[in-house]
Each structure stands twice: as structure tokens, then as C-alpha cells.
N, C-alpha and C positions, 0 to 999 in steps of 0.2 A: 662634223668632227672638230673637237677643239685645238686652237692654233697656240696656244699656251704651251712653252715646253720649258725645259729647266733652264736653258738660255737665257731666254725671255723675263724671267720673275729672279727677285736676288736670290731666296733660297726654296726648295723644295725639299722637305724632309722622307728619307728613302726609308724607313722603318717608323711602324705604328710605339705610341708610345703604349708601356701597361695602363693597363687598367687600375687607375687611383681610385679610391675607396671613395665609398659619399660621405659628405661630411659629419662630424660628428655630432649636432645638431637634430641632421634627419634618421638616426637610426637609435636603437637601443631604447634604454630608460626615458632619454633628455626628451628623443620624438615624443615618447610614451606622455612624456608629463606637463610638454606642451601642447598636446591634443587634448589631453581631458583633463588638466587640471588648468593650465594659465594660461589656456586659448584666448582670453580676454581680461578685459577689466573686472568684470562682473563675477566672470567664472575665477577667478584670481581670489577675488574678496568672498567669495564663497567657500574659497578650501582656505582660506586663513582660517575662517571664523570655525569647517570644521575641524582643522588642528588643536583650534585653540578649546574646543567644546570635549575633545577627546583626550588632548591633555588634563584638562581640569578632571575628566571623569575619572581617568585611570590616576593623578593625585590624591584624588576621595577614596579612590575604592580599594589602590594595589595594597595601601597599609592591613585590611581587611582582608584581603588574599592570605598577604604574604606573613601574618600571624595565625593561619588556618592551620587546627587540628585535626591529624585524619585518625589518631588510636586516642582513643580513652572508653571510658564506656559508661560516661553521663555527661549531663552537660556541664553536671559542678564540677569534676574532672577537668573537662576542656578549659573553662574558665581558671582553674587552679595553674595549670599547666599555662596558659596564657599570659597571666599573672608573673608566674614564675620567669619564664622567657624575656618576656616582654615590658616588665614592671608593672607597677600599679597603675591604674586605668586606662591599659590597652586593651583592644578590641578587635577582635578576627574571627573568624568563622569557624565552626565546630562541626566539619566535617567527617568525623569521627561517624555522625549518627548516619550515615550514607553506608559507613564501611560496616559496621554493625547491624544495621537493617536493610540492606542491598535487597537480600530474599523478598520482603514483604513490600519492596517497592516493584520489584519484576513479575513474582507470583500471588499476590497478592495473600492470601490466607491457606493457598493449595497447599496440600499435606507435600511435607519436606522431602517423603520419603518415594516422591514423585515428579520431581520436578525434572526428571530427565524426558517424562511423557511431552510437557509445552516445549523444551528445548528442542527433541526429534522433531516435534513438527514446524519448527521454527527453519531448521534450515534444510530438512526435505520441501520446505516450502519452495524455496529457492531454486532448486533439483524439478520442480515441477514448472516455475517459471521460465527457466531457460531454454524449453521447445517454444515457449510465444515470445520473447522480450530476446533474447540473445541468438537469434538465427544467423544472423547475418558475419559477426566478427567470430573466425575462432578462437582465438588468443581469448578476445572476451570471453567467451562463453567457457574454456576453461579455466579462468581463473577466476570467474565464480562456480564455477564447480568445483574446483581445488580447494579455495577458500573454504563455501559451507559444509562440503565433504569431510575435511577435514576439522577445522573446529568444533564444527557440529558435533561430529563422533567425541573426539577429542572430552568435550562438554558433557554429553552424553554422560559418559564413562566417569567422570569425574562427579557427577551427580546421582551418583548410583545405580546406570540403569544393570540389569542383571545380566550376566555373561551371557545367556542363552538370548536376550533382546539382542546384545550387542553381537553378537554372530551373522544373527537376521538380519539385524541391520545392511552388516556389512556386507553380505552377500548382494542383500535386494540393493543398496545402492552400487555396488559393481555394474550389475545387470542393467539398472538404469540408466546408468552411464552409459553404458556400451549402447542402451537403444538409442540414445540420443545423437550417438554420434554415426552409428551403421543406418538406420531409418529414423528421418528425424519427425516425417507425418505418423510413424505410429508411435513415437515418444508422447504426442498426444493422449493416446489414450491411459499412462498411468495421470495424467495430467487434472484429468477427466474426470476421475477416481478417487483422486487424492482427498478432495471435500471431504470424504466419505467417511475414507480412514482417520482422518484429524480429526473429526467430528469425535469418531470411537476414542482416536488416544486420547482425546481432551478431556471427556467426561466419562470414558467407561462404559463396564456394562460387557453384554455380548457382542462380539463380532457379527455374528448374524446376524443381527439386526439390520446390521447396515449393509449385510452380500443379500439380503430379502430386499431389500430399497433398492439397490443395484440390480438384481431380479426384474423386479417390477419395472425399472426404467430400460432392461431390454427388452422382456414382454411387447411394452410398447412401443418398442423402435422395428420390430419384427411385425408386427401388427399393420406397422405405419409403410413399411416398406412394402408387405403382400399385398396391401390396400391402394400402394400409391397412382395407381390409374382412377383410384375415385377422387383424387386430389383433394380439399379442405375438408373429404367425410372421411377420407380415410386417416388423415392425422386427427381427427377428432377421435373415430373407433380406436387409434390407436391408446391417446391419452385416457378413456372409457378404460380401455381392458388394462392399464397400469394403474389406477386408481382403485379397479375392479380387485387386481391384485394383491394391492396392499389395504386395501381396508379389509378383505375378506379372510386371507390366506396367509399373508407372510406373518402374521404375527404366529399362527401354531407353527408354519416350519420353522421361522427361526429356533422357537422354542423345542422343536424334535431336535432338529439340528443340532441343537446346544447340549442335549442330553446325550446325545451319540457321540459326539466329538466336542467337547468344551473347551471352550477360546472363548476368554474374556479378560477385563482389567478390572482391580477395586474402583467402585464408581466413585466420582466425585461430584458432590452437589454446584450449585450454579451459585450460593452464596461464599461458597470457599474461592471465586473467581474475584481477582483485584489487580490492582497496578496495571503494568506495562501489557501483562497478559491478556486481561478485560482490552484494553483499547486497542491492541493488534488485532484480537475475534473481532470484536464488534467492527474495526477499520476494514481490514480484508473481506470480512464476508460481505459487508454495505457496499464496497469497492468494486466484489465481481460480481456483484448481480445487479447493482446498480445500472454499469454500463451495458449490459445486453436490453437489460429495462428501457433505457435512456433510449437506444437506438428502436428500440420499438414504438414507443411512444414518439419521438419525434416523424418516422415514417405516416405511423397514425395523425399526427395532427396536419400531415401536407396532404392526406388522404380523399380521394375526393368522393369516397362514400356517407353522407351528412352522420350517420350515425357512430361511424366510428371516428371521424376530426370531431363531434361533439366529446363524446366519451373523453377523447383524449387532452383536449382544450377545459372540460371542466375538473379534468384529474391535475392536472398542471397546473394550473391558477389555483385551484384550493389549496394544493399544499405549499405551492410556492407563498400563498396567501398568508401560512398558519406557520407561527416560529416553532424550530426546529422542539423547545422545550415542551410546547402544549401536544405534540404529538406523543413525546417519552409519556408523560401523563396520563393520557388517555391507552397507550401499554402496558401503565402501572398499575392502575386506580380503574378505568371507565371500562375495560375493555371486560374485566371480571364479573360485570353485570349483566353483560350479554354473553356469557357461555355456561353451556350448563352445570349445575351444581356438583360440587368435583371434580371438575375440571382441571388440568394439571398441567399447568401453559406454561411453560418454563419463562422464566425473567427475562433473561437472557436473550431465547428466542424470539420475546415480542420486540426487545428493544432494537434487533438486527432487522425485524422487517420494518418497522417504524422509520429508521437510520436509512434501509436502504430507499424506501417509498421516499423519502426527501430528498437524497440524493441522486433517484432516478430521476424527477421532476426538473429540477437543474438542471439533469445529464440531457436531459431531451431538450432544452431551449441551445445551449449550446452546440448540439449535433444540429442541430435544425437553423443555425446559421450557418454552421459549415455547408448545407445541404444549400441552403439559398444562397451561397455565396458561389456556387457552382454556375458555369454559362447554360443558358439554355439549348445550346448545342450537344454537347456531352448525352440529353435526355434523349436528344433528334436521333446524334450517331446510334446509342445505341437501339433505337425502335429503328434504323435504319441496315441493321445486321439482326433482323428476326428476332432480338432477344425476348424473353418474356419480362416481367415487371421485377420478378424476383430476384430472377438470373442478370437483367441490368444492373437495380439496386446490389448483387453481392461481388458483381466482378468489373463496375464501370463508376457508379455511382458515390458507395461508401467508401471503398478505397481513397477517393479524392478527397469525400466531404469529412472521415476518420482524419486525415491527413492537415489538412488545415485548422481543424478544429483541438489539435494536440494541446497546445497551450492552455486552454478553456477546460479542457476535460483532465487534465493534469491537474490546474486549479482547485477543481470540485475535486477531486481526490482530496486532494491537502486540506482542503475545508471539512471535505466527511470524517478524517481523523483527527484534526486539532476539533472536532464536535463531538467527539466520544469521550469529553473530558463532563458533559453536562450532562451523562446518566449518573449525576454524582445526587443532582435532583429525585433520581427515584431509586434512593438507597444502595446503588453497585456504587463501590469501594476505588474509583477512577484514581491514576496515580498524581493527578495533580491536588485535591484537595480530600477528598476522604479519607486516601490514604496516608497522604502528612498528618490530616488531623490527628486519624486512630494513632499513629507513631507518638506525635504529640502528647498524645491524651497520657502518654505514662509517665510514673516519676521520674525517671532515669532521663528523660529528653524533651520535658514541660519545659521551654522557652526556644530549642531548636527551629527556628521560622523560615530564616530565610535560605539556608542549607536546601531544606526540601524542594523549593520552588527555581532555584537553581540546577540543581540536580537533573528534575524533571522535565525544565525548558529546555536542556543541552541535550537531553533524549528526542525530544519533539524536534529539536531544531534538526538535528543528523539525520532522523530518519526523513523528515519534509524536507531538507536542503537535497538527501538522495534521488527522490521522488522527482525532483526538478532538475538536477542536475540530467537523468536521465531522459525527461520528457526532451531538453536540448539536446539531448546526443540522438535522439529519433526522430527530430526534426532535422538534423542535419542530413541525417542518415538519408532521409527519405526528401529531400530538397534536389529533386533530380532538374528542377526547369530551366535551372540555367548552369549547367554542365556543360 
């Protein structure tokens, strides 16, 4: 025990003092900006030089801003109007051609009297993402559902769709709602679906068609299920009797169908497709079928059957091999030489399988680090609780190796879409250069140049900076190891 007492020492203080603040120094901004900006010499002389590299640029360029015109309706206007303002030979931007050609920078050529069709499935897209991407937070997940729910209609309506659409509308996404938030594994299944129906709103046509292709794809899960004790022959008989289906049969029922009960949109052809709209089809659809691709082919190339890690080893190198351009190509030009005469292979569609087969190839080298980045314990535990290879690989395996590999496979997203600007190569109307061009090409906005390519980047940058933004919020999400 200690022999120290107040006697003993001149003073002992009988009450704790508060609690003084840290200094001002280590908190706030000051911390901030001696941590990553003037933690050193070096790094000091590094954010001078970018001060001074970002002052000069916004000297050069704010005059060009801040003379920009957003109404006239030519370029000799904006210039007039520049002039006017500004005196004789000032120069600023004539943004004007943005607010005047919005439409044919979003829709590309799609008939005007339609463009409420891409806009609904623009943010029922959304409405279908948030059973996979937003399970976890609900705050989040309704306020992207608030958000595209509302604008969305909002938009809709404002671009014409017809009362009788907007009812339906708003009915089916009530219901939607409500399934996502009362059962969130069967919200899945409009999920599921939804391809289906985009597909229909996008380009028209009959409805049937695409509940005969949904036919056919339960045919075969019904097939695959009565079968499933013959395991690999039964999900083959199954894929047999949904192929069986649709090549034999669904095209007359759709076609009775239609004549009994008719549901359908005015079609739209696949060269009326351009802008913003072309690159989100062609992005999203490369995007989800890419990645199920991706994780197939990487399990195949760890596979220790020689014929299918060949198969899959020399599918992977070839395309990784061959730029993204000489595939569009050979979509465009090569592919029509090998099918038969009349043949009517939409543009469109060769370019998404093209787009995707690239992006699967990627998708599978990247999965297939996450996979080897895995201990070889994880393989052991799970052959050590009876699992089979499948049932390992969907509930021990991929979770982990999905999980590390976010970064890489968010990447190749961002790549697959800033890559949809290069079907501009085989005649689609992409909104970075075909489409300036054709805008260009008229009298009214022959010299508009740099407007367009601004415009367009600040589009790309939003939607890829979301893309990333989000990949870090589900790497956080799911960063459970040191908790």
C-alpha cells in the first residue's frame, strides 16, 4: 500500500480537472491538410505545383465558361449574342446546342413520340436492382426507390406516356414496392423478368413474344427440376426441351396469342437507337451477363477436367488477345458471311454479344484472382462438412472470392461502358462522336465542337464516378474481418 499521503507532498489536487480539447493542430481541416497535403517537403512541393497547375487552368478556361450561352438557336446567334455581351473578340461556349439538342444526345434518333418507352425502363431498372445492390440499408434502399419512383413517373408523364401506360404503371410499381419490402427473395423474381419486358419496351412489337421466351425458359426449369436426380442429363434434357420450345412452338402461340388478346408497342428499328440510350443497352446488358459469364469461365479454368480448363484457357487468351474494336467488326462485316442468306441478326444484338464475350474474358481473370487469393483451407473446411463442389463453390467459396475481387470487377464495369463509345466504328450513332458529329453536320450548329464533348464526358464521368462510388460502399459493407 502506498505511504504517500496529503501530509507528506505540498499539494495533492482533490478534484479531476475537465477535459481540455486536443489541440488545434491535431483535429479538423489543419490535421486534414497536414496529413495529405504538407506531411513533407516533397509532398508540400507537390500540392504547390498542383495549385499552381489548377490555377492557370481555371485562368484559361473560366473566361470560356463564364461567356457561355445556353438559349439561341445557332451558332451565329451564340456568337452574336457573345459579341454583344462580351465585346469584340470574346470567346465562350455555346451551349445553347445542348439545350436544343438534349433529345438526340439521350435518344438518339428514337421517335419523339416515344421516348417515355427508354425513360420507364430507365428507372424501373432501378426498382429491379434494389432486391441485389440495396438489401442491406433501408434508408438506402428507399431512397432509391423514392428517388426513381418518383422522377421516373414524374418523366414519364412529362414525355408523353398515355394515361392508360401511366396507371399501369403506377399500379405495378406500388406492388413492386410493396414485394420488396414484405418478401425480399421473391422481389427476385420481377427482377428476373424485367430483361424481358425492356427488351419489349425498347424495341416493340408483341408482348408475346417475350411471355413465349419466358414459357420456354420455365418449360425448362420444370423439366430440369423433375429430372434433377439424373444431375448434368437432367439440366441438359431440360435446356433440350426450352430450346425444343422455342424453336418449334412459341413463335405460332405468340402469334394465336396476339390475335386473341393484342398487346403490343409501335416497333422501333435498331438504327433509330443513339446517344445515351445505345451506350446504357449496350452497357447493362454486357454488364449482367458478363459477370455470371466471368464466374463461369474462371471456375472452368481452375477446373481439373483437361478439356474444359483447355476450352476455357483458350476462350480467354483469344479474346483478351484481340482489341475490343476487331471484334465489333467482325459483328458487323464477318459475321454476315457465315449465316444464312436472309438472315436478320439485328446490329444491335451482335454488338452486346461481342461487348459481353470481352467483358466476360476479363470478368474471369479477375474472379480467378479473387479465387486464388483464397487460403487453401476454406477448400479443406468445406470438403470437411460433406459439401459437394457446387454447394462449396455457392455458399463457402465465391462469397469470399466475389468479395475481394470487387474492385477489379467494378473496374471492368467502368471499362465495358466507357467501351461502348467504339460501336461508333460500325455505324451506331454512340453519344460521344457520331452523335456530335450528325448534330454538327447541320447549318444551324457547323462549328459547335467542344460543347458536345463536354457535355458527354460530365455524363460518363456521373454515371462511372456512381459505379465507384458504390463498389466502396459494398466493400465497406461487407469488410466484416476486422470488426
Amino acid at each position: 500500500m502506498s505511504e504517500v499521503h496529503a501530509e507528506t507532498v505540498p499539494f495533492v489536487r482533490g478534484t479531476m480537472l475537465p477535459q481540455a480539447p486536443p489541440p488545434r493542430a491535431q483535429t479538423g481541416a489543419i490535421k486534414w491538410l497536414r496529413e495529405n497535403l504538407f506531411s513533407g517537403p516533397v509532398n508540400t512541393l507537390l500540392t504547390l505545383v498542383g495549385l499552381f497547375i489548377i490555377w492557370w487552368l481555371f485562368q484559361h478556361f473560366w473566361p470560356w465558361f463564364r461567356h457561355s450561352v445556353w438559349e439561341a438557336s445557332s451558332i451565329a446567334q451564340c456568337r452574336a449574342i457573345i459579341t454583344e455581351r462580351w465585346g469584340e473578340g470574346a470567346t465562350g461556349g455555346c451551349f445553347a446546342v445542348i439545350r436544343e439538342r438534349w433529345n438526340q444526345f439521350i435518344f438518339g434518333f428514337y421517335p419523339s413520340s416515344q421516348y417515355w418507352r427508354p425513360n420507364t425502363i430507365f428507372w424501373l431498372m432501378f426498382l429491379a436492382l434494389v432486391p441485389i445492390l440495396f438489401t442491406e440499408s433501408r434508408a438506402l434502399r428507399w431512397t432509391v426507390v423514392s428517388i426513381a419512383a418518383v422522377l421516373g413517373f414524374a418523366l414519364s408523364m412529362l414525355l408523353g406516356a398515355p394515361p392508360r401506360v401511366l396507371a399501369i404503371l403506377a399500379i405495378g410499381t406500388v406492388l413492386w414496392v410493396a414485394l420488396i419490402e414484405l418478401a425480399p427473395r421473391r422481389a427476385l423474381i420481377p427482377t428476373v423478368v424485367f430483361p424481358l419486358f425492356a427488351v419489349w419496351l425498347l424495341w416493340g412489337g408483341s408482348l408475346w413474344t417475350q411471355a413465349m421466351v419466358l414459357a420456354g425458359a420455365l418449360i425448362g426449369l420444370v423439366v430440369w427440376r423433375a429430372l434433377s436426380r439424373l444431375g448434368m442429363l437432367g439440366a441438359a434434357l431440360g435446356l433440350v426441351a426450352a430450346v425444343a420450345w422455342w424453336w418449334l412452338l412459341s413463335g405460332d402461340a405468340a402469334a394465336d396469342l396476339q390475335r386473341m388478346w393484342p398487346i403490343s408497342l409501335p416497333q422501333v428499328e435498331s438504327r433509330s437507337f443513339g446517344g445515351f440510350l445505345l451506350a446504357i443497352t449496350i452497357g447493362v446488358s454486357a454488364i449482367v451477363m458478363s459477370l455470371p459469364m466471368g464466374v463461369i469461365l474462371a471456375l472452368a479454368r481452375q477446373s481439373d477436367l483437361p478439356v474444359v480448363k483447355s476450352f476455357a484457357v483458350i476462350f480467354i487468351e483469344f479474346i483478351r488477345g484481340v482489341p475490343l474494336i476487331t471484334l465489333l467488326f467482325v459483328a458487323s462485316i464477318l459475321l454476315n458471311y457465315f449465316l444464312p442468306p436472309g438472315t436478320n441478326f439485328d446490329i444491335i444484338l451482335r454488338v452486346i454479344i461481342m461487348v459481353t464475350l470481352f467483358a466476360a474474358a476479363y470478368m474471369a481473370e479477375v474472379i480467378r484472382g479473387g479465387l486464388a487469393s483464397l487460403p487453401k483451407g476454406q477448400y479443406e473446411a468445406a470438403a470437411a462438412l460433406g459439401l459437394d463442389y457446387w454447394k462449396a463453390q455457392r455458399l463457402i467459396i465465391l462469397p469470399q472470392a466475389l468479395k475481394v475481387s470487387i474492385p477489379g470487377v467494378v473496374g471492368t464495369f467502368i471499362g465495358v461502358f466507357k467501351d461502348t463509345t467504339l460501336v461508333t466504328f460500325v455505324g451506331l450513332f454512340d453519344p460521344l462522336k457520331q452523335m456530335a458529329d450528325t448534330i454538327r453536320a447541320t447549318f444551324e450548329w457547323k462549328g459547335a465542337y467542344w460543347e458536345p464533348y463536354i457535355f458527354t464526358g460530365t455524363i460518363f464521368f456521373i454515371l462511372c464516378f456512381g459505379m465507384s462510388r458504390y463498389s466502396m460502399y459494398l466493400e465497406r459493407r461487407l469488410k466484416r474481418d476486422h470488426r
